[in-house]
C-alpha positions in Angstrom: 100.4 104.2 88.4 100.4 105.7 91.9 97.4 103.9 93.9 94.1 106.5 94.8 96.5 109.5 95.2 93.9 112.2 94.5 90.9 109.7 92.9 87.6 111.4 93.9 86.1 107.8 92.9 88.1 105.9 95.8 85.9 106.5 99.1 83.1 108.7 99.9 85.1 111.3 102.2 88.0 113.4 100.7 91.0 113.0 102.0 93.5 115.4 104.8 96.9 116.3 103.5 98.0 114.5 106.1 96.5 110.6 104.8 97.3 111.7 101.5 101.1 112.0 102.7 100.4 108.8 104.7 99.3 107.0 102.0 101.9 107.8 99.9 104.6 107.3 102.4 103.4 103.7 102.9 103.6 103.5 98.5 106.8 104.8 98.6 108.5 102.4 101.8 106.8 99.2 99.4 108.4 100.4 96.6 111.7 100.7 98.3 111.5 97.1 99.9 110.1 95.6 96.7 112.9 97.0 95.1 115.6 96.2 97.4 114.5 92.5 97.0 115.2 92.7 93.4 118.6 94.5 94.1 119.6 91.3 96.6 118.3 88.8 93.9 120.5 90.7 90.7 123.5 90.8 93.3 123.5 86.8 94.3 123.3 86.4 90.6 125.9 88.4 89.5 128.6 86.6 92.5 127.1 83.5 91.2 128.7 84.2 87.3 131.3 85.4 88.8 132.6 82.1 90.8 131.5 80.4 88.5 134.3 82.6 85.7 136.7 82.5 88.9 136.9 78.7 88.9 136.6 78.3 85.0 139.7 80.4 84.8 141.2 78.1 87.9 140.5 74.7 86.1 141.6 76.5 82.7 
């Protein structure tokens, strides 16, 4: 799941503890963004149901 976190096939030169952390710091930070998108989308959709109940019960 995790990309080349501790793969002796990716790349000829073993990896610091420091790129290692780098690297998964980067992962991490895209995760979080990638999921904050799909937070924001989920959000708009839920206000949209509920304006859309709101002015059902208005009309109603």
């Amino acid at each position: 799941m995790f990309p080349f976190w501790g793969n002796t096939c990716w790349g000829s030169e073993p990896t610091s503890r420091r790129t290692y952390q780098e690297r998964k710091l980067q992962f991490l930070k895209w995760m979080r963004d990638d999921l904050e998108t799909r937070l924001a989308g989920l959000n708009a959709a839920i206000e949209a149901i509920e304006r859309q109940l709101n002015r059902e019960d208005t009309t109603a």
